[in-house]
PQR file of N, CA, C, O and H, with PARSE charges and radii, in Angstrom:
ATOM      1  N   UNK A   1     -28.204 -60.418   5.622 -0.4000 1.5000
ATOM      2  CA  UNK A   1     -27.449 -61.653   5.648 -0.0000 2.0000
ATOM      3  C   UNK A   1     -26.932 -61.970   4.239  0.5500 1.7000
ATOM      4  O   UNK A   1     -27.284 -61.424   3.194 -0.5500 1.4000
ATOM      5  N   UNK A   2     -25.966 -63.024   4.413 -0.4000 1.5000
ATOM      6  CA  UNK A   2     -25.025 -63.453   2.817 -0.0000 2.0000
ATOM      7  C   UNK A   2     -26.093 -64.517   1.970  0.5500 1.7000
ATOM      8  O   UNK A   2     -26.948 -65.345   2.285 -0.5500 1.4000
ATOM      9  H   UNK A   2     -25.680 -63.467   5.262  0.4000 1.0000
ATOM     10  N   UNK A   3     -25.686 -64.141   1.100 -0.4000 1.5000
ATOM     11  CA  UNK A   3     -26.691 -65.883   0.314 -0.0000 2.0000
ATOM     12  C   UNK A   3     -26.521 -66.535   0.802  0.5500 1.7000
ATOM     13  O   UNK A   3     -27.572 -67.168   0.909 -0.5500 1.4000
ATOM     14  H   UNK A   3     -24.992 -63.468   0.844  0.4000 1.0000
ATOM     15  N   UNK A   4     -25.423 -67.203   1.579 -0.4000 1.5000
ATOM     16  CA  UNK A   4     -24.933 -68.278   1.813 -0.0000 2.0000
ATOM     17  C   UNK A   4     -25.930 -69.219   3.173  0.5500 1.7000
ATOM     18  O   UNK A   4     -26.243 -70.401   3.318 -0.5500 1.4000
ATOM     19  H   UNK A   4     -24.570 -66.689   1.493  0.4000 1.0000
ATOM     20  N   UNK A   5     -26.206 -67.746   4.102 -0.4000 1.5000
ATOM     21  CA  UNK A   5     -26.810 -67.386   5.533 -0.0000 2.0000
ATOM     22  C   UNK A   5     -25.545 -66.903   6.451  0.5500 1.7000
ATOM     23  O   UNK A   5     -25.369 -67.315   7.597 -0.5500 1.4000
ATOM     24  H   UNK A   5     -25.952 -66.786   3.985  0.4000 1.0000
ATOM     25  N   UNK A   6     -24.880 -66.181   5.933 -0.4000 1.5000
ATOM     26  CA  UNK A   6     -23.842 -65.430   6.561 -0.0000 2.0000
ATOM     27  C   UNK A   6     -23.954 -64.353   6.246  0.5500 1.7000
ATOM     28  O   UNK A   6     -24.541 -64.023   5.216 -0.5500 1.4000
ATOM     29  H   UNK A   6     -25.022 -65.846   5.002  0.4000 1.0000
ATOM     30  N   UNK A   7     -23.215 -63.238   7.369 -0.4000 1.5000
ATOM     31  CA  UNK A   7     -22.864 -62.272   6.975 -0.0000 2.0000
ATOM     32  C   UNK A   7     -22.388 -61.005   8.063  0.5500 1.7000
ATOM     33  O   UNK A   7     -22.847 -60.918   9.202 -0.5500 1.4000
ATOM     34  H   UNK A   7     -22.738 -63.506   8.206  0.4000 1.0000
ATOM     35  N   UNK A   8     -21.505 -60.167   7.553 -0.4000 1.5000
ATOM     36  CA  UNK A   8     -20.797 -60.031   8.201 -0.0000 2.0000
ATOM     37  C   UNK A   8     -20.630 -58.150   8.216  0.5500 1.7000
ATOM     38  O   UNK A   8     -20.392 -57.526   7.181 -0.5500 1.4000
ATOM     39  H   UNK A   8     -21.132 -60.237   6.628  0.4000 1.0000
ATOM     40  N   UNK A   9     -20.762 -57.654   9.223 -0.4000 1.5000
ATOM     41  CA  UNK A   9     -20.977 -56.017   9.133 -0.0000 2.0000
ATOM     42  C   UNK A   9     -20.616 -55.344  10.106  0.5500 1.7000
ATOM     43  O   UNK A   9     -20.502 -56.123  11.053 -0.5500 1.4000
ATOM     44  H   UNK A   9     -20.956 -58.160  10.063  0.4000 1.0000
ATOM     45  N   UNK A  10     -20.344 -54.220  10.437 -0.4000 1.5000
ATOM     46  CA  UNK A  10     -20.304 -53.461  11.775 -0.0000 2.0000
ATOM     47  C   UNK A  10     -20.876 -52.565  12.422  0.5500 1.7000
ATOM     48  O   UNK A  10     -21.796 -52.141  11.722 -0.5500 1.4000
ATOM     49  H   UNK A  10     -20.436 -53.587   9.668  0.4000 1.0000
ATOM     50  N   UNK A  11     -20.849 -52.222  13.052 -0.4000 1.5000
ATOM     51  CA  UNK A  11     -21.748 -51.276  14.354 -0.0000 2.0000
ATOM     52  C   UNK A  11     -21.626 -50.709  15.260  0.5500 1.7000
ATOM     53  O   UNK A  11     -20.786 -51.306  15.934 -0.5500 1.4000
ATOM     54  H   UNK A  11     -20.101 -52.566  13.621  0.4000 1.0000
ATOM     55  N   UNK A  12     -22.044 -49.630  15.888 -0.4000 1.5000
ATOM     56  CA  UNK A  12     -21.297 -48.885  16.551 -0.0000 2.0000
ATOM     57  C   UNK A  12     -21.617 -49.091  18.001  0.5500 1.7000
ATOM     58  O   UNK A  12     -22.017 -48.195  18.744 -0.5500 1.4000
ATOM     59  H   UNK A  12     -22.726 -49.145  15.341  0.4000 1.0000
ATOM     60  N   UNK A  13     -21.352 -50.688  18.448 -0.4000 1.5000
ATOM     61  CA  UNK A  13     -21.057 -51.145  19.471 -0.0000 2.0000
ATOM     62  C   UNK A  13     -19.960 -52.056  19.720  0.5500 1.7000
ATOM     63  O   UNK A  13     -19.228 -52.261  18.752 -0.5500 1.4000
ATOM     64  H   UNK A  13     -21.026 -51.417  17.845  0.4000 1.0000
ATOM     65  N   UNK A  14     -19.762 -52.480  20.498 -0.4000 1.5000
ATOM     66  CA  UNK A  14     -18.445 -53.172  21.334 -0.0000 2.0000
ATOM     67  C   UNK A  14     -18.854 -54.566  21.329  0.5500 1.7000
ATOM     68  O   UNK A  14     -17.939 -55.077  21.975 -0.5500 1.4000
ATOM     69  H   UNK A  14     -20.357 -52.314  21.284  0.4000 1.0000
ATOM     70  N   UNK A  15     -19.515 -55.350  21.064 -0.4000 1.5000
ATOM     71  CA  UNK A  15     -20.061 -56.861  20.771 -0.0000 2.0000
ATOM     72  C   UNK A  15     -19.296 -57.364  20.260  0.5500 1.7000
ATOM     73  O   UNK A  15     -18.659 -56.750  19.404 -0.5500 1.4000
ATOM     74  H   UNK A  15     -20.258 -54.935  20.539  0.4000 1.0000
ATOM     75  N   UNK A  16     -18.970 -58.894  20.590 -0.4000 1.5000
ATOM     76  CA  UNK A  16     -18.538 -59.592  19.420 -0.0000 2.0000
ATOM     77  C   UNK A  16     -19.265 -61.446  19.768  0.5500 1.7000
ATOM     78  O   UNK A  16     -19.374 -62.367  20.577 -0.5500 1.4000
ATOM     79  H   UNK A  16     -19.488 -59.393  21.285  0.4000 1.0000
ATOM     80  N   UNK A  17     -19.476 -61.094  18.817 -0.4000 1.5000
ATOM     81  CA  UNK A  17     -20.762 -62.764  18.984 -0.0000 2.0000
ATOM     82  C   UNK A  17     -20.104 -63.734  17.848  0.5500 1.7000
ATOM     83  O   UNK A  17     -19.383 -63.305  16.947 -0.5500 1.4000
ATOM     84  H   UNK A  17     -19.388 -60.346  18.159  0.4000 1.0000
ATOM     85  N   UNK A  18     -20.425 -64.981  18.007 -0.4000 1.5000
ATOM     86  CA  UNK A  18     -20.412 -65.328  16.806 -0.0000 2.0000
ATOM     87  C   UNK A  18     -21.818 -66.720  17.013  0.5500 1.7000
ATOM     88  O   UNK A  18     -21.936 -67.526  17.936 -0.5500 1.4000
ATOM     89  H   UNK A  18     -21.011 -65.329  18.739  0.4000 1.0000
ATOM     90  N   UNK A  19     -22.659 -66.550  15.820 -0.4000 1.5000
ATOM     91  CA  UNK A  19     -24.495 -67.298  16.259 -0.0000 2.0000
ATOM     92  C   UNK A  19     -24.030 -68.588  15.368  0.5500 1.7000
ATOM     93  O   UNK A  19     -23.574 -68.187  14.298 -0.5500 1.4000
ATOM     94  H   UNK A  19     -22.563 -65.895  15.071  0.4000 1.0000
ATOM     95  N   UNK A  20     -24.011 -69.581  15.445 -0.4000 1.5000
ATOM     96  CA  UNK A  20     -24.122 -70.550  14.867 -0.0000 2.0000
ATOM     97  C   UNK A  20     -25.415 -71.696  14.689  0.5500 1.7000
ATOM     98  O   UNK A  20     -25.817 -72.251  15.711 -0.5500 1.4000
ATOM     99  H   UNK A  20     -24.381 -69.907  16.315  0.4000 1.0000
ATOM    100  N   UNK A  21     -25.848 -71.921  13.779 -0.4000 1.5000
ATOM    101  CA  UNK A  21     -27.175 -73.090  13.843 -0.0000 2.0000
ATOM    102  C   UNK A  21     -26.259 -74.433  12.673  0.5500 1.7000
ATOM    103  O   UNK A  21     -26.303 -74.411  11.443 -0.5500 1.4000
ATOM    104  H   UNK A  21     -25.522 -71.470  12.949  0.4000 1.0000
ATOM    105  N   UNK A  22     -25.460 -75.542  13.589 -0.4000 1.5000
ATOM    106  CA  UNK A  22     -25.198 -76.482  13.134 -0.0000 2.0000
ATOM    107  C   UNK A  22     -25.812 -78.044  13.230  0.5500 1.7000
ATOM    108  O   UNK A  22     -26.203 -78.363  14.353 -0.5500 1.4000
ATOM    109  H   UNK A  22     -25.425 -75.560  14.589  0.4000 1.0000
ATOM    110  N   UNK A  23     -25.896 -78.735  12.499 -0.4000 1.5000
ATOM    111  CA  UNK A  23     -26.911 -79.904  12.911 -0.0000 2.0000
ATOM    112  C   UNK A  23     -28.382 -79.474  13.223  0.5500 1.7000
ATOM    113  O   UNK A  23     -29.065 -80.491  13.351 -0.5500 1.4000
ATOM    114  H   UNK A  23     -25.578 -78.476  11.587  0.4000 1.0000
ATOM    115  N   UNK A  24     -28.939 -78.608  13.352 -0.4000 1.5000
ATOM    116  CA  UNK A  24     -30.293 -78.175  14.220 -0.0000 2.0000
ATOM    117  C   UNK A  24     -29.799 -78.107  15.742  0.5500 1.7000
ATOM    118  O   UNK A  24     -30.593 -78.340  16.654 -0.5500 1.4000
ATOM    119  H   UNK A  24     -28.385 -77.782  13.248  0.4000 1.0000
ATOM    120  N   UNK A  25     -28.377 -77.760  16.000 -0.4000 1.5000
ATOM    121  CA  UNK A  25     -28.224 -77.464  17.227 -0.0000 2.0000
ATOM    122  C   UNK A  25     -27.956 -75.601  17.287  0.5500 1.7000
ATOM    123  O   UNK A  25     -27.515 -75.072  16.267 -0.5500 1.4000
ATOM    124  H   UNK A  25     -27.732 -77.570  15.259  0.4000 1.0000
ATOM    125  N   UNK A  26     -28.162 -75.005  18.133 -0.4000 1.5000
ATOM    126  CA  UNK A  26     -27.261 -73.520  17.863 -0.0000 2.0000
ATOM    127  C   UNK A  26     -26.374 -73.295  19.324  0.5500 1.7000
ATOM    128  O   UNK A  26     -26.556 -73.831  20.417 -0.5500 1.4000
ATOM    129  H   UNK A  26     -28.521 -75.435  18.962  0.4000 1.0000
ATOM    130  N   UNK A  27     -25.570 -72.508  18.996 -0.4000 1.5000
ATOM    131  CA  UNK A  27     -24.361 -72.088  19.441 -0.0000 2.0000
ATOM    132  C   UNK A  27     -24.302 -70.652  19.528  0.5500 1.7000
ATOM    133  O   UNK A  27     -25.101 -69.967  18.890 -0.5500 1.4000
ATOM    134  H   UNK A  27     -25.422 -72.072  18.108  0.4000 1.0000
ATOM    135  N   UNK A  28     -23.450 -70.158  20.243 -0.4000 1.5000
ATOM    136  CA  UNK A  28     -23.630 -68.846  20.608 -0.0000 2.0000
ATOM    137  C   UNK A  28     -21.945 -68.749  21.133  0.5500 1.7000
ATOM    138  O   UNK A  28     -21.564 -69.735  21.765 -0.5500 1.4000
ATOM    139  H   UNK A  28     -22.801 -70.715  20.762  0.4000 1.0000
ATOM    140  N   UNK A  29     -20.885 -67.592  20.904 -0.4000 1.5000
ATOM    141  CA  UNK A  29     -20.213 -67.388  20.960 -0.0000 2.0000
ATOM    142  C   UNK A  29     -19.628 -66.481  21.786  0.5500 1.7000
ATOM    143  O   UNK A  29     -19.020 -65.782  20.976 -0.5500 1.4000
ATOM    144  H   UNK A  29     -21.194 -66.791  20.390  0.4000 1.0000
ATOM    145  N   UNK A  30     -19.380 -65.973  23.002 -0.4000 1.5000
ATOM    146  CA  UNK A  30     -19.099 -64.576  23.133 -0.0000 2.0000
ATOM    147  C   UNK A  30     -17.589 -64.539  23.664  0.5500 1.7000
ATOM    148  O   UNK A  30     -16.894 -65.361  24.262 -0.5500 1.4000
ATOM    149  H   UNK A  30     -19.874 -66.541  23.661  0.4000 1.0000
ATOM    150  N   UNK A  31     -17.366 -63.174  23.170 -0.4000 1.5000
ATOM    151  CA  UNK A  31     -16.194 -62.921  23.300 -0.0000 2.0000
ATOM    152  C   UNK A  31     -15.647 -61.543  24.239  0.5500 1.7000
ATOM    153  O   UNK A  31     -16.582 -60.767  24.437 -0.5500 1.4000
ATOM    154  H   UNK A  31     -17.931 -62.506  22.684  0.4000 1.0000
ATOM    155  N   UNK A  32     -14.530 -61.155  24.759 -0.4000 1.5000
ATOM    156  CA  UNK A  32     -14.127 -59.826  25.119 -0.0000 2.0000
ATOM    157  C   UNK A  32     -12.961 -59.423  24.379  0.5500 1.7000
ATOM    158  O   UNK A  32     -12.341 -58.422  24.737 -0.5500 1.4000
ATOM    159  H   UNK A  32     -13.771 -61.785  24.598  0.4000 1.0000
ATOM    160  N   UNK A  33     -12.483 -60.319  23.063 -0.4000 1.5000
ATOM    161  CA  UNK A  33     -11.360 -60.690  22.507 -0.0000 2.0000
ATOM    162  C   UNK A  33     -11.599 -59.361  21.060  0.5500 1.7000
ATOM    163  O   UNK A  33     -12.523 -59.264  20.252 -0.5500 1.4000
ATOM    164  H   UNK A  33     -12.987 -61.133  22.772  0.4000 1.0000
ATOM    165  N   UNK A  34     -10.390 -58.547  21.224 -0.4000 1.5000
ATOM    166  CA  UNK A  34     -10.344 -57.293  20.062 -0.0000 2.0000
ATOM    167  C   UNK A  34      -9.929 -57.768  18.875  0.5500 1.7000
ATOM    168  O   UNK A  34      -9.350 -58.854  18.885 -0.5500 1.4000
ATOM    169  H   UNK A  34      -9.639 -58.626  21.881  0.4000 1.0000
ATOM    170  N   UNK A  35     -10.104 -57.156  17.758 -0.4000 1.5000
ATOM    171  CA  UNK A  35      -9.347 -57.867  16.309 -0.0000 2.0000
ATOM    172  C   UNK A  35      -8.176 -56.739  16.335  0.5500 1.7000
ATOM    173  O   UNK A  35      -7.992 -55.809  15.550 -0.5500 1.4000
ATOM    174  H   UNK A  35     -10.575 -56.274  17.749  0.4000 1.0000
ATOM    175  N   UNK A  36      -7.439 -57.125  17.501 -0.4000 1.5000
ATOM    176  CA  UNK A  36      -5.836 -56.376  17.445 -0.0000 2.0000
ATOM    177  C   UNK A  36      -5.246 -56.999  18.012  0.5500 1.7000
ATOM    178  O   UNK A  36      -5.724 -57.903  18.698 -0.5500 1.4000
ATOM    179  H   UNK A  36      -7.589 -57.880  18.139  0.4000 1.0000
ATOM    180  N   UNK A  37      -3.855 -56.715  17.921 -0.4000 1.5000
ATOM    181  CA  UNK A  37      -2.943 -57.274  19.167 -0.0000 2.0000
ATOM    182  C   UNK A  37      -2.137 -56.807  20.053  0.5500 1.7000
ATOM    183  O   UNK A  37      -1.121 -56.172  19.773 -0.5500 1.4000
ATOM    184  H   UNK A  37      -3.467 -55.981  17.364  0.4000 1.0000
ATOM    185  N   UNK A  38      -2.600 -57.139  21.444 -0.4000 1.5000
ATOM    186  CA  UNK A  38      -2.385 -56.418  22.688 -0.0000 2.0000
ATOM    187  C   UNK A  38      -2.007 -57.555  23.663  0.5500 1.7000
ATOM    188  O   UNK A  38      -2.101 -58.779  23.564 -0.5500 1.4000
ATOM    189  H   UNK A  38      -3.425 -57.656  21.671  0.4000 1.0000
ATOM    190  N   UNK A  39      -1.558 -56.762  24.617 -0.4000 1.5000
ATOM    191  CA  UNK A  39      -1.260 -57.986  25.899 -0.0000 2.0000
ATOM    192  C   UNK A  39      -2.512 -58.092  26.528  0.5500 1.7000
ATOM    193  O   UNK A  39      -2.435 -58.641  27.627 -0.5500 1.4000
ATOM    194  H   UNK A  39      -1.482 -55.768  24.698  0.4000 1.0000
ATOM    195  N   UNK A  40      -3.245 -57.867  26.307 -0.4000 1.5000
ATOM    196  CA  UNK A  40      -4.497 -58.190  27.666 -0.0000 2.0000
ATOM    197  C   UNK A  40      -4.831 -59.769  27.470  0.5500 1.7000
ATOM    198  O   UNK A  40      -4.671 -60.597  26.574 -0.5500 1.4000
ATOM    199  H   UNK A  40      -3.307 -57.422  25.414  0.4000 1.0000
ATOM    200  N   UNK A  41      -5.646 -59.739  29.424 -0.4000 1.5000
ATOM    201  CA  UNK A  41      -6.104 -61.101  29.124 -0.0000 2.0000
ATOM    202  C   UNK A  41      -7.612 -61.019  28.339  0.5500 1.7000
ATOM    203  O   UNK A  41      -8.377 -60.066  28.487 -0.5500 1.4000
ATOM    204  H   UNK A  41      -5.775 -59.066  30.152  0.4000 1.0000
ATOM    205  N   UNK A  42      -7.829 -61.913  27.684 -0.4000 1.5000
ATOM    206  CA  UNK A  42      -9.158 -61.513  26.275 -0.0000 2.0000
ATOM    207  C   UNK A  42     -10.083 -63.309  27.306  0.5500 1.7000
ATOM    208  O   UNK A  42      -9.703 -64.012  28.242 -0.5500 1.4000
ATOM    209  H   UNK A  42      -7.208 -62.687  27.563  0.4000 1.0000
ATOM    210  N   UNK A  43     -10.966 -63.313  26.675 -0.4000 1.5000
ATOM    211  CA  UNK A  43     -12.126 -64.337  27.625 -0.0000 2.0000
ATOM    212  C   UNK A  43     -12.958 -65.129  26.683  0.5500 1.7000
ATOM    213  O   UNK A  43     -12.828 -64.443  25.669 -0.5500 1.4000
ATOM    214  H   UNK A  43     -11.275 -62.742  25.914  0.4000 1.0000
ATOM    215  N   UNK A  44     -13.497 -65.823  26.447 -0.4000 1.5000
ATOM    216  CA  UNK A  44     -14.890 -66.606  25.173 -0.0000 2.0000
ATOM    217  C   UNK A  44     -15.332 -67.378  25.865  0.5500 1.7000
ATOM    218  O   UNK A  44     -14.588 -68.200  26.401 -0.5500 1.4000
ATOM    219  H   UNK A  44     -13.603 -66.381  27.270  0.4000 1.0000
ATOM    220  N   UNK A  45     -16.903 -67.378  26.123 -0.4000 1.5000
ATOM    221  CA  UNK A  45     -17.580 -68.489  26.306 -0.0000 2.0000
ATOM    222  C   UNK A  45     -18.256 -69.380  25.274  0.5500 1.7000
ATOM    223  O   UNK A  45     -19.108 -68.736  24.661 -0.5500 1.4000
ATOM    224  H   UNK A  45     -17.507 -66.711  25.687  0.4000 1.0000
ATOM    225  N   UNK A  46     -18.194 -70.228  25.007 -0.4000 1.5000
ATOM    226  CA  UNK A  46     -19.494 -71.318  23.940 -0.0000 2.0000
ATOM    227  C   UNK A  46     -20.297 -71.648  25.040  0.5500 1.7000
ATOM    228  O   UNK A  46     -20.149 -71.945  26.225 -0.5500 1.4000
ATOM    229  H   UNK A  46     -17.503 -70.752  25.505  0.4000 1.0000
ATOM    230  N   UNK A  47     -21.324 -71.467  24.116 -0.4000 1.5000
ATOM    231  CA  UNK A  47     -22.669 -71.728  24.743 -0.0000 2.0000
ATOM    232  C   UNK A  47     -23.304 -72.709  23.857  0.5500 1.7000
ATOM    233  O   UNK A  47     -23.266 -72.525  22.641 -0.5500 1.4000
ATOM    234  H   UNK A  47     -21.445 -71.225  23.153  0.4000 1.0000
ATOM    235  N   UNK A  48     -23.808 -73.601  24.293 -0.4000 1.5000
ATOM    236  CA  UNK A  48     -25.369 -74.513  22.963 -0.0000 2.0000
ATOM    237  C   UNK A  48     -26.601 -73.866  23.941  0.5500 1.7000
ATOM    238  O   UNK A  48     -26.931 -74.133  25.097 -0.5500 1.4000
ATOM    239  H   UNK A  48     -23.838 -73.751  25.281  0.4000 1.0000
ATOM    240  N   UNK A  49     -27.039 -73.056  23.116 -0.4000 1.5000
ATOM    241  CA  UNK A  49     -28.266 -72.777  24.084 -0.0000 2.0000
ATOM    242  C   UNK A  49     -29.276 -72.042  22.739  0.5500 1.7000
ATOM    243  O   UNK A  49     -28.934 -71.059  22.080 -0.5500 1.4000
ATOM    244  H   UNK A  49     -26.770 -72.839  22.177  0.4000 1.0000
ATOM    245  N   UNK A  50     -30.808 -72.965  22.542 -0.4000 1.5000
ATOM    246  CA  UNK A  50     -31.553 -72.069  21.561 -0.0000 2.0000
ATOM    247  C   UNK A  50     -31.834 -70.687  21.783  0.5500 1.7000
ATOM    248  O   UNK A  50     -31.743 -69.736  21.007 -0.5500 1.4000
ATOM    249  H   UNK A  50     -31.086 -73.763  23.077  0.4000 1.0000
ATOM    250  N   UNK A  51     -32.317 -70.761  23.398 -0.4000 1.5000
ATOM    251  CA  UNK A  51     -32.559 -69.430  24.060 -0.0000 2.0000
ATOM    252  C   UNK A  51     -31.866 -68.194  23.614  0.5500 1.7000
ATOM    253  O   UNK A  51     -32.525 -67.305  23.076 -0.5500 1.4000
ATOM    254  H   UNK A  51     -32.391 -71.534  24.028  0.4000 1.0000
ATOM    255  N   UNK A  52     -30.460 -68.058  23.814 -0.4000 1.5000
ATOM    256  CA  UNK A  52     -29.461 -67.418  24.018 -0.0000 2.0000
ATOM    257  C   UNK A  52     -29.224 -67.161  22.613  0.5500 1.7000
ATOM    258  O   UNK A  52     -29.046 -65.986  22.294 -0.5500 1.4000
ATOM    259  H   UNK A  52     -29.925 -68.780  24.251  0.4000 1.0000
ATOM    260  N   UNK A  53     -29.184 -68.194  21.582 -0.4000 1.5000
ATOM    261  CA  UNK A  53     -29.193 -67.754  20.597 -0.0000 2.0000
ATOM    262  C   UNK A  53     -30.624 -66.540  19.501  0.5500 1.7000
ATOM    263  O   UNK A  53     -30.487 -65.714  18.599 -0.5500 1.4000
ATOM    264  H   UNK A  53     -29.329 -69.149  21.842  0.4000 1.0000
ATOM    265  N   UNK A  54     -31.378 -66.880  19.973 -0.4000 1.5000
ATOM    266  CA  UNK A  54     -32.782 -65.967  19.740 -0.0000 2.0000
ATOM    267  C   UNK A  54     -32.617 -64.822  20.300  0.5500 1.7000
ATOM    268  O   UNK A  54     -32.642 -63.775  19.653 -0.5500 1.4000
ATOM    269  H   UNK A  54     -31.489 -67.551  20.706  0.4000 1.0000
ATOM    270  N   UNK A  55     -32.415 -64.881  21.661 -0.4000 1.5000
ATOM    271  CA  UNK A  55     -32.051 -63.276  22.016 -0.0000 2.0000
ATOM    272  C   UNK A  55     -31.193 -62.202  21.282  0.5500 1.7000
ATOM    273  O   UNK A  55     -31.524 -61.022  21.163 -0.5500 1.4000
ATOM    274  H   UNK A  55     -32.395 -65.731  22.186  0.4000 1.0000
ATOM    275  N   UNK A  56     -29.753 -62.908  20.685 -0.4000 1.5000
ATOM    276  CA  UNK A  56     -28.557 -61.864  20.342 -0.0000 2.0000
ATOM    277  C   UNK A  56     -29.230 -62.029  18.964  0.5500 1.7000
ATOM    278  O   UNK A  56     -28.695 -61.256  18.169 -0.5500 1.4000
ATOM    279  H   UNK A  56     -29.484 -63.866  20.782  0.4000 1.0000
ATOM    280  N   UNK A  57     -30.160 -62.720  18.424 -0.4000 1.5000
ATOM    281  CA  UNK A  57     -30.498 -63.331  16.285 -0.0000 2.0000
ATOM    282  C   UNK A  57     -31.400 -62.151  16.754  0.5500 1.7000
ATOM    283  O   UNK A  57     -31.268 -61.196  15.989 -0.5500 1.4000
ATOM    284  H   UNK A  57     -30.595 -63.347  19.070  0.4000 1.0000
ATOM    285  N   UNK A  58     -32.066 -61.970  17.528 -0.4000 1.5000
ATOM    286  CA  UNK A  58     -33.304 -60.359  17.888 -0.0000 2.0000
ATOM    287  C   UNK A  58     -32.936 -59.324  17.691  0.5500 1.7000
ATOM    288  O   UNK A  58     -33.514 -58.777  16.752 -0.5500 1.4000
ATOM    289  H   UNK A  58     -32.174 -62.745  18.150  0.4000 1.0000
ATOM    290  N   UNK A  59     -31.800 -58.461  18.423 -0.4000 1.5000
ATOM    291  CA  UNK A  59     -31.559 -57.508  18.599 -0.0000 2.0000
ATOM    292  C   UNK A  59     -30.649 -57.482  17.605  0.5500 1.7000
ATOM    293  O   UNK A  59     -30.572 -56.304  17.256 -0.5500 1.4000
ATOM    294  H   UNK A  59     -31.330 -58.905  19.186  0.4000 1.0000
ATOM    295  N   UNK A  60     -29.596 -58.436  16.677 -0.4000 1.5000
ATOM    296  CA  UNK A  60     -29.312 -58.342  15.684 -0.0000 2.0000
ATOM    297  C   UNK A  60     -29.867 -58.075  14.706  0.5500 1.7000
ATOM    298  O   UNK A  60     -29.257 -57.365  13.907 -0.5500 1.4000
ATOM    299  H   UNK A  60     -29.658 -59.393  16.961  0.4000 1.0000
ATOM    300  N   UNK A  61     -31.133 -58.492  14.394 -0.4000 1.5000
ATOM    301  CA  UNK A  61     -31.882 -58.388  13.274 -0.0000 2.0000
ATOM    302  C   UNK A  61     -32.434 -56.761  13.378  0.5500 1.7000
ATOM    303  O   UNK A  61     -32.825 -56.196  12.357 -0.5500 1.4000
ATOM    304  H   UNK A  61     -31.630 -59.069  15.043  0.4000 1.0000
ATOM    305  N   UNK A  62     -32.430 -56.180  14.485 -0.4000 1.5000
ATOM    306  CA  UNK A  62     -32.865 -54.423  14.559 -0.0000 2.0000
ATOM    307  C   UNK A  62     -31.443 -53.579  14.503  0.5500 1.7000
ATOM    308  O   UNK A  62     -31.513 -52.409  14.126 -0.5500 1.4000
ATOM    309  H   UNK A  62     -32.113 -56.639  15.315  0.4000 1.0000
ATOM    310  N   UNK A  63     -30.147 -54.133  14.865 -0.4000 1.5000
ATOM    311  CA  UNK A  63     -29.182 -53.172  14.047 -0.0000 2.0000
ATOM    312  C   UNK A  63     -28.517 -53.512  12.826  0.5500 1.7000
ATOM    313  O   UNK A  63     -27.716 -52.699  12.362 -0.5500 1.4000
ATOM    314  H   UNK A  63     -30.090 -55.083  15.171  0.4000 1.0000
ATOM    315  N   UNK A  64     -28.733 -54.599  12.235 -0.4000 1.5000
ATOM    316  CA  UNK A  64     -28.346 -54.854  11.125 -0.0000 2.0000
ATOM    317  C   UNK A  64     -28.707 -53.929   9.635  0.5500 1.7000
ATOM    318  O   UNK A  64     -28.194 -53.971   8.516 -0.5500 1.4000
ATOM    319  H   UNK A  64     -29.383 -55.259  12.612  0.4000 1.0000
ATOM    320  N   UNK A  65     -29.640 -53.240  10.113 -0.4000 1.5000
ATOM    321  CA  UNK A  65     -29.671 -52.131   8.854 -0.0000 2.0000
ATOM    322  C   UNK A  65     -28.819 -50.795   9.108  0.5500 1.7000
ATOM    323  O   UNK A  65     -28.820 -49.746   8.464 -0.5500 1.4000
ATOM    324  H   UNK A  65     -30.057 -53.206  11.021  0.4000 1.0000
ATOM    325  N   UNK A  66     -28.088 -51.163  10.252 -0.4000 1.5000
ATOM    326  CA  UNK A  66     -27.277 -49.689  10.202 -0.0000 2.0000
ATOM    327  C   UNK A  66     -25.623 -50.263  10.291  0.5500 1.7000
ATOM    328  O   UNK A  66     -24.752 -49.721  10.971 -0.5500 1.4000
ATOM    329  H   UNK A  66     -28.087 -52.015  10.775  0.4000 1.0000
ATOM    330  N   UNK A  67     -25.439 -51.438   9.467 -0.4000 1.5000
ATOM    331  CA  UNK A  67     -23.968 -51.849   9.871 -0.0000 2.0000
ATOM    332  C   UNK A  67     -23.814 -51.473   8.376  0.5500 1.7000
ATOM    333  O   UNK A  67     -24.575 -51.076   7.494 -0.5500 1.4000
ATOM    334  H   UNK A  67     -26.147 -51.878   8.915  0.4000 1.0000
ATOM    335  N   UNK A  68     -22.241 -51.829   8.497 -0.4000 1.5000
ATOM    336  CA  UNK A  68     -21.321 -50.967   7.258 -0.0000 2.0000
ATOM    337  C   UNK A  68     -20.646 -52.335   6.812  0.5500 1.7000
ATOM    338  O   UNK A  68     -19.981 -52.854   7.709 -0.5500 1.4000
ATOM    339  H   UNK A  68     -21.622 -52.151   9.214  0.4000 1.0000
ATOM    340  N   UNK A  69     -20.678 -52.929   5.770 -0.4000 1.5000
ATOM    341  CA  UNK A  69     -19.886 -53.864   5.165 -0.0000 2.0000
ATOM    342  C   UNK A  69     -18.223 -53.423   4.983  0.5500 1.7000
ATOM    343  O   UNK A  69     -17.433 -54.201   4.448 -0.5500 1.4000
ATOM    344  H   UNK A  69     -21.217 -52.508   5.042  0.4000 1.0000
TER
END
């Protein structure tokens, strides 16, 4: 993670999340949306859910030593 508590890397999966902890609330992001531009239809849900957020902060925290800045 950034000093800040960010941070930002990649991996050799197809995910795109984005985890937020604002106020002591968290947030959870998901997307089917590419960083290109195409005609498709692309999708995002927001979520406030602690749950949901612990699950993807889990399995993040076990590939985060193999992402590439």
């Amino acid at each position: 993670m950034g000093t800040l508590g960010y941070g930002f890397g990649g991996t050799r999966n197809h995910t795109k999340l984005i985890l937020a902890e604002l106020a002591r609330q968290f947030f959870v992001v998901e997307s089917s949306v590419n960083l290109r531009s195409c005609q498709h239809l692309e999708q995002f849900s927001l979520t406030q859910s602690r749950q949901l957020y612990d699950f993807h902060a889990a399995w993040i925290e076990q590939v985060w030593p193999t992402a590439q800045e």
